[in-house]
C-alpha atoms as an extended CHARMM CRD file, in Angstrom:
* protein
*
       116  EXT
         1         1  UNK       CA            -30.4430000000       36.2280000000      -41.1320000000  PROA      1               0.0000000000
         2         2  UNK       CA            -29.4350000000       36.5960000000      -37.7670000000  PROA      2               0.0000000000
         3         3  UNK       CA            -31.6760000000       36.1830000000      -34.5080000000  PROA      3               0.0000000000
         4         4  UNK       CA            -30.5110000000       39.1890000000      -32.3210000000  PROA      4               0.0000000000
         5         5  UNK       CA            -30.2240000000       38.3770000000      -28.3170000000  PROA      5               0.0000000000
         6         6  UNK       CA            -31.8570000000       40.6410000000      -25.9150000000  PROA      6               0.0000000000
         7         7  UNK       CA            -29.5480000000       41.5330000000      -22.6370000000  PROA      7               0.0000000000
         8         8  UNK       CA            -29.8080000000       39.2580000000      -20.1350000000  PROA      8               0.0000000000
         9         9  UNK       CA            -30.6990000000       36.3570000000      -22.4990000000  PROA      9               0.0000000000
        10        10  UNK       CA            -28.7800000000       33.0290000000      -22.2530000000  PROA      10              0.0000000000
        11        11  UNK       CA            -26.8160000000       32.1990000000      -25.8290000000  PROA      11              0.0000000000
        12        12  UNK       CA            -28.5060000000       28.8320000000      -27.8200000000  PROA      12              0.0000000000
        13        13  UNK       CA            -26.4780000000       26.1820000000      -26.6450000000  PROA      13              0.0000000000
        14        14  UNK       CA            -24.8730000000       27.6260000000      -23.3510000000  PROA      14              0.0000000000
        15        15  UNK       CA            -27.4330000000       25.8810000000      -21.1760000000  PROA      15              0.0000000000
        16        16  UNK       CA            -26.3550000000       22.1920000000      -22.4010000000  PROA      16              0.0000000000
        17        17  UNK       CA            -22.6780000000       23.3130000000      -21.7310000000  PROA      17              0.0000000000
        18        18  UNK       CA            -23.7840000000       24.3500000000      -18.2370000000  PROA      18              0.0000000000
        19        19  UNK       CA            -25.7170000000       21.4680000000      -17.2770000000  PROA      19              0.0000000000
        20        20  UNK       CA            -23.1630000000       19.1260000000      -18.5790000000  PROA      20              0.0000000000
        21        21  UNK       CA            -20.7590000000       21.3170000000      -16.2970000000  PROA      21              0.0000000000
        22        22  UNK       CA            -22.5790000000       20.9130000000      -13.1130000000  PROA      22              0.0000000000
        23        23  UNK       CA            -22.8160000000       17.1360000000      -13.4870000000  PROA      23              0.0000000000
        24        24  UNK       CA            -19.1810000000       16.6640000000      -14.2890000000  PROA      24              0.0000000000
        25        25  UNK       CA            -18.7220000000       18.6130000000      -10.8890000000  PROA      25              0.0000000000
        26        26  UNK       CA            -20.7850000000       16.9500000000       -9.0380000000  PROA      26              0.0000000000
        27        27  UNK       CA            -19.5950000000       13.1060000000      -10.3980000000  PROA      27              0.0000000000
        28        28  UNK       CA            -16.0580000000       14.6660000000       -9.4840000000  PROA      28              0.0000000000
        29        29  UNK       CA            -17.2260000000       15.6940000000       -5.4830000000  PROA      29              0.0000000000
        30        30  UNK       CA            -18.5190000000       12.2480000000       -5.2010000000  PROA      30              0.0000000000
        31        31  UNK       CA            -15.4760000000       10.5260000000       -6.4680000000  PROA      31              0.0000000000
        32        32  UNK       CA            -13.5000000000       12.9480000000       -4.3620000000  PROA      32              0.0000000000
        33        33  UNK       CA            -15.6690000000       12.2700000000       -1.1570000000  PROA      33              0.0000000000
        34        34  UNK       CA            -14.9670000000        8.6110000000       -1.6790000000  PROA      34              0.0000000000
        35        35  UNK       CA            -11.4700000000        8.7710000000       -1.7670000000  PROA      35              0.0000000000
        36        36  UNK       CA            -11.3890000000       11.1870000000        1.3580000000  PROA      36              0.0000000000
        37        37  UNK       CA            -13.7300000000        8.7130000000        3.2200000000  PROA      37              0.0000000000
        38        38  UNK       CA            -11.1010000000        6.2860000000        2.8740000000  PROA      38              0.0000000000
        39        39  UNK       CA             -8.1600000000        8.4830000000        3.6390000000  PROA      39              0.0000000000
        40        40  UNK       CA            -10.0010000000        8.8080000000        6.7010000000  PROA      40              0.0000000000
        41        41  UNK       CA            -11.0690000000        5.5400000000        7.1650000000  PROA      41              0.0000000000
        42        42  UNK       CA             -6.8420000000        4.1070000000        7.0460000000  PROA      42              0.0000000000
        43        43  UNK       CA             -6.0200000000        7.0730000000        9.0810000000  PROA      43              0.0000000000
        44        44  UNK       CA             -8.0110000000        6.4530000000       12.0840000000  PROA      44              0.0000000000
        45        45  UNK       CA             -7.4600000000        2.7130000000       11.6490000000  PROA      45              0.0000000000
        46        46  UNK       CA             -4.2690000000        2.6960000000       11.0120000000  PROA      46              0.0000000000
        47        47  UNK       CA             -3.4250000000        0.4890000000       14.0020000000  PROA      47              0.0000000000
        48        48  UNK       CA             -5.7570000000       -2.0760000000       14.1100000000  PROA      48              0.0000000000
        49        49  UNK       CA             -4.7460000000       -2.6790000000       10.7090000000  PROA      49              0.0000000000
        50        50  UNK       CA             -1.3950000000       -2.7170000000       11.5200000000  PROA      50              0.0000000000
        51        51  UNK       CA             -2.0940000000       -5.3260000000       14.7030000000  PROA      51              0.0000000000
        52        52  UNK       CA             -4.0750000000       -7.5260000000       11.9170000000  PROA      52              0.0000000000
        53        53  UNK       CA             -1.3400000000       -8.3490000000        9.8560000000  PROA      53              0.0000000000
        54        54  UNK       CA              1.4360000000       -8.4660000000       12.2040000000  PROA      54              0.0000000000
        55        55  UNK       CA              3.0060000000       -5.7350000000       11.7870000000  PROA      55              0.0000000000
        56        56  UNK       CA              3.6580000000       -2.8210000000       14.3170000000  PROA      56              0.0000000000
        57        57  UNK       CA              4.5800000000       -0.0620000000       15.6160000000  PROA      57              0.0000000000
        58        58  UNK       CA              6.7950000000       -1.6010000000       17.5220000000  PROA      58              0.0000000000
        59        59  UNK       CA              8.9250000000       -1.9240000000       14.1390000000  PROA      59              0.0000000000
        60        60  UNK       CA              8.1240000000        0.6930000000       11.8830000000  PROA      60              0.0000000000
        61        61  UNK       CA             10.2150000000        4.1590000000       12.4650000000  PROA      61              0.0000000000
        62        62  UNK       CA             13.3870000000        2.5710000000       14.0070000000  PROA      62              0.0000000000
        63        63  UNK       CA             16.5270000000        2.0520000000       11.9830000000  PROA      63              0.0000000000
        64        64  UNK       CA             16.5950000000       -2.1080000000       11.3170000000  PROA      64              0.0000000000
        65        65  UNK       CA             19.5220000000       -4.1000000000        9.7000000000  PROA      65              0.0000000000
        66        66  UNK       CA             17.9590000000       -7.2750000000        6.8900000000  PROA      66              0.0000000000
        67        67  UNK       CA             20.9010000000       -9.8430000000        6.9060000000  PROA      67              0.0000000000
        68        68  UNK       CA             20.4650000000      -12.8530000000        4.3370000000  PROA      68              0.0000000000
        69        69  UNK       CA             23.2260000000      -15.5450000000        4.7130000000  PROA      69              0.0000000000
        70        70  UNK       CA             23.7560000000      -18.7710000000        2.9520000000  PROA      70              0.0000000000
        71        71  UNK       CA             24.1310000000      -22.4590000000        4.0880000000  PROA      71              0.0000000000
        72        72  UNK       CA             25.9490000000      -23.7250000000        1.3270000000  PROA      72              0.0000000000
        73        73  UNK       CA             27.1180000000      -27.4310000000        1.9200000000  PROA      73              0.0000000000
        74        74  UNK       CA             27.3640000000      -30.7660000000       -0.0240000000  PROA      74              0.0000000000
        75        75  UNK       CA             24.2670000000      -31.8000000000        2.0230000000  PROA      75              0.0000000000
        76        76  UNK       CA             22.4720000000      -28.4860000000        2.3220000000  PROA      76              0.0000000000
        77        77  UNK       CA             21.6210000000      -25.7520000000       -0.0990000000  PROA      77              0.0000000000
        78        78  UNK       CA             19.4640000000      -23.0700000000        2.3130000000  PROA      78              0.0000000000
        79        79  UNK       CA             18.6840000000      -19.3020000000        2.6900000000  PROA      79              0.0000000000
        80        80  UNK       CA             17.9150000000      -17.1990000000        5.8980000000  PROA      80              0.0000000000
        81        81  UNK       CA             16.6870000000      -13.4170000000        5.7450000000  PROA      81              0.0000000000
        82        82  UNK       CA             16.9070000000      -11.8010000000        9.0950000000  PROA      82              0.0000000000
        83        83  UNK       CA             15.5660000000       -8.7150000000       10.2670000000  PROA      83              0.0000000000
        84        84  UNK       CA             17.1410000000       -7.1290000000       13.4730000000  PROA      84              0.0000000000
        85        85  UNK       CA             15.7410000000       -4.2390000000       15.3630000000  PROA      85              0.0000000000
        86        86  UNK       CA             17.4210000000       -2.0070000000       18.0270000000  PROA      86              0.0000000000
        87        87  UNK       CA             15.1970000000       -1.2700000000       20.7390000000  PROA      87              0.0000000000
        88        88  UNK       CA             15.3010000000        2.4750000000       21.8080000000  PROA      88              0.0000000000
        89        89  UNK       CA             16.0460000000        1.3200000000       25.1170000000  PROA      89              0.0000000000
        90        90  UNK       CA             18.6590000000       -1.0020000000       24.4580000000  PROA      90              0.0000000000
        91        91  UNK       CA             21.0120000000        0.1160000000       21.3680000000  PROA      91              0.0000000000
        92        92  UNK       CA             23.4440000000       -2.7330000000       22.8560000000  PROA      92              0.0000000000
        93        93  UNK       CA             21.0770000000       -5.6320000000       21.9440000000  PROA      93              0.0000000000
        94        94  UNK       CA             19.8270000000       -6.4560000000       18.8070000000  PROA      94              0.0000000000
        95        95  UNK       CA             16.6750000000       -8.1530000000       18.6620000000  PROA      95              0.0000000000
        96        96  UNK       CA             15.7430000000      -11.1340000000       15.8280000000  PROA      96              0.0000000000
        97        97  UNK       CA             12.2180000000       -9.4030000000       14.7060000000  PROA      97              0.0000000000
        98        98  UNK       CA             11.6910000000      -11.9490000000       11.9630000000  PROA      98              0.0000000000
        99        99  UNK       CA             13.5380000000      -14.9300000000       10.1880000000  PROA      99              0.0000000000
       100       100  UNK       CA             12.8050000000      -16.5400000000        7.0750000000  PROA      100             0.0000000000
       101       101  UNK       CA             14.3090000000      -19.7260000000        5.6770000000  PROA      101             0.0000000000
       102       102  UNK       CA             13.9630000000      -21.5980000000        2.6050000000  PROA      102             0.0000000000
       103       103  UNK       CA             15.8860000000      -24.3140000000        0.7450000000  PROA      103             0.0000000000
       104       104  UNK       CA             17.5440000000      -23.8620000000       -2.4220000000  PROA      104             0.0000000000
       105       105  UNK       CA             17.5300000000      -27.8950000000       -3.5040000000  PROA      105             0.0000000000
       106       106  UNK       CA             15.7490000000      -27.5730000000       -6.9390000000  PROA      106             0.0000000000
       107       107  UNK       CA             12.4840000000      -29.5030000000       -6.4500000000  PROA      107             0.0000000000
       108       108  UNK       CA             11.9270000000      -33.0290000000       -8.7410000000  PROA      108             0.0000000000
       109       109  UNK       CA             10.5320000000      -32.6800000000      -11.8570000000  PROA      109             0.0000000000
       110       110  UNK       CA              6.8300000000      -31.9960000000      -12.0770000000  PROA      110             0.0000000000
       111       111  UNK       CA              6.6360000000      -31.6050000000       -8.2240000000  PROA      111             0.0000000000
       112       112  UNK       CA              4.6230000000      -28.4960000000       -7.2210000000  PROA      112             0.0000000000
       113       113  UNK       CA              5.9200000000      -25.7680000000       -4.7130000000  PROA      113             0.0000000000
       114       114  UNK       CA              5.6880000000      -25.8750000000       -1.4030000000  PROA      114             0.0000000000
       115       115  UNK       CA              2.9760000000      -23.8130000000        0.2220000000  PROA      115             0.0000000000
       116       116  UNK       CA              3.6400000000      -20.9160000000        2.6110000000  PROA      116             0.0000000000
């Protein structure tokens, strides 16, 4: 036999669905918050991070050239990267903006890497 529902009445079982609703939401608004707190957060420190790790505006948005050569001798066995940036004021110029180098000798057996 069937209860019957008078108007207005909530159906058995619709109030867990609805509370079970509102906390999902609200678990979701504070994950979202998070994230747009640190959205924020790189945004408005964007260049003190940058000025931390060496980096800069200086380079990033200008068109750069990498250039990796080889020293390849009976004596020597090395690798350079190179990174050259144009200046905007100076397109005549290029400027070194960083150099790597590293040998390519094979280390002795059971020697450990060098550290950077």
């Amino acid at each position: 036999m069937r209860r019957s529902q008078t108007p207005g009445q909530v159906p058995r079982g619709a109030r867990h669905i609805v509370r079970g609703a509102i906390r999902g939401s609200e678990l979701l608004d504070r994950r979202l918050e998070k994230r747009k707190n640190r959205l924020a957060e790189a945004i408005l420190h964007r260049e003190e991070w940058l000025s931390k790790w060496k980096a800069g505006a200086h380079i990033i948005g200008y068109a750069n050239i990498g250039q990796i050569c080889f020293r390849w001798t009976g004596e020597e066995k090395e690798v350079f990267q190179r990174l050259w940036w144009w200046r905007p004021g100076d397109t005549e110029c290029p400027t070194v903006a960083t150099e790597y180098q590293e040998t390519l000798e094979l280390p002795e057996a059971g020697e450990a890497p060098k550290l950077p």
